[in-house]
N, C-alpha and C positions, 0 to 999 in steps of 0.2 A: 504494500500500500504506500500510497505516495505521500509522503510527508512535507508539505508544502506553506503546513502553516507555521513550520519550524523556523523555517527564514524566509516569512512573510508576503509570498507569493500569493498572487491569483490570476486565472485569466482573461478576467477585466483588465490588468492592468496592460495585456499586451507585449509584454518584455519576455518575447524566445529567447535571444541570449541570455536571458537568466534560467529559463530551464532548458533553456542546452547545457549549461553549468551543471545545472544539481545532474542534468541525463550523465554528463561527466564525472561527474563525483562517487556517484554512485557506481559508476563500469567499476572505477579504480578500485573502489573497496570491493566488488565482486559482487555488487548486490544488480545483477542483470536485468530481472524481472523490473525493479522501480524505474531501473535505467531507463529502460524502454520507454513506458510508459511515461519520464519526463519528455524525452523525444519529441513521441507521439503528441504529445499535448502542443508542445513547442510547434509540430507541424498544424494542428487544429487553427492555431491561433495564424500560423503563419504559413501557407502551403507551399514558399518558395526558400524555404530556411534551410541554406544551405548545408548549416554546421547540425540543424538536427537531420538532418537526410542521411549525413556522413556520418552520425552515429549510429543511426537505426542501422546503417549497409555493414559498421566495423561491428555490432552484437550478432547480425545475421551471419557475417563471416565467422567469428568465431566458433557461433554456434554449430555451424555448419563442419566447419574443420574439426570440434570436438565430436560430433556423431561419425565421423571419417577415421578418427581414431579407435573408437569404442573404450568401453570401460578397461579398467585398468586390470 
């Protein structure tokens, strides 16, 4: 679940590069799923946002390259 009201987000306010940020923050610590989902928000608001497009492509890459692997 997305936790947006932590560092004051909405999207009224309009501001993708802020949750492109948390979509960022989120990859780093592993937390994939939230990732996403700030992305996707960032795309709602904004359907030409570059920087969430290029994070939704680098979790799908990943993910894709971990199911190519298989479990351990």
């Amino acid at each position: 679940m997305l936790n947006v009201e932590a560092v004051g987000l909405s999207e009224g306010e309009g501001d993708t590069t802020a949750f492109c940020l948390l979509g960022q923050c989120y990859e780093w610590k592993g937390m994939k799923e939230e990732a996403g989902e700030a992305f996707e928000r960032a795309l709602r608001m904004d359907s030409g946002s570059v920087l969430a497009r290029q994070g939704l492509d680098r979790l799908r890459l990943n993910q894709s390259q971990a199911n190519e692997i298989g479990p351990d």
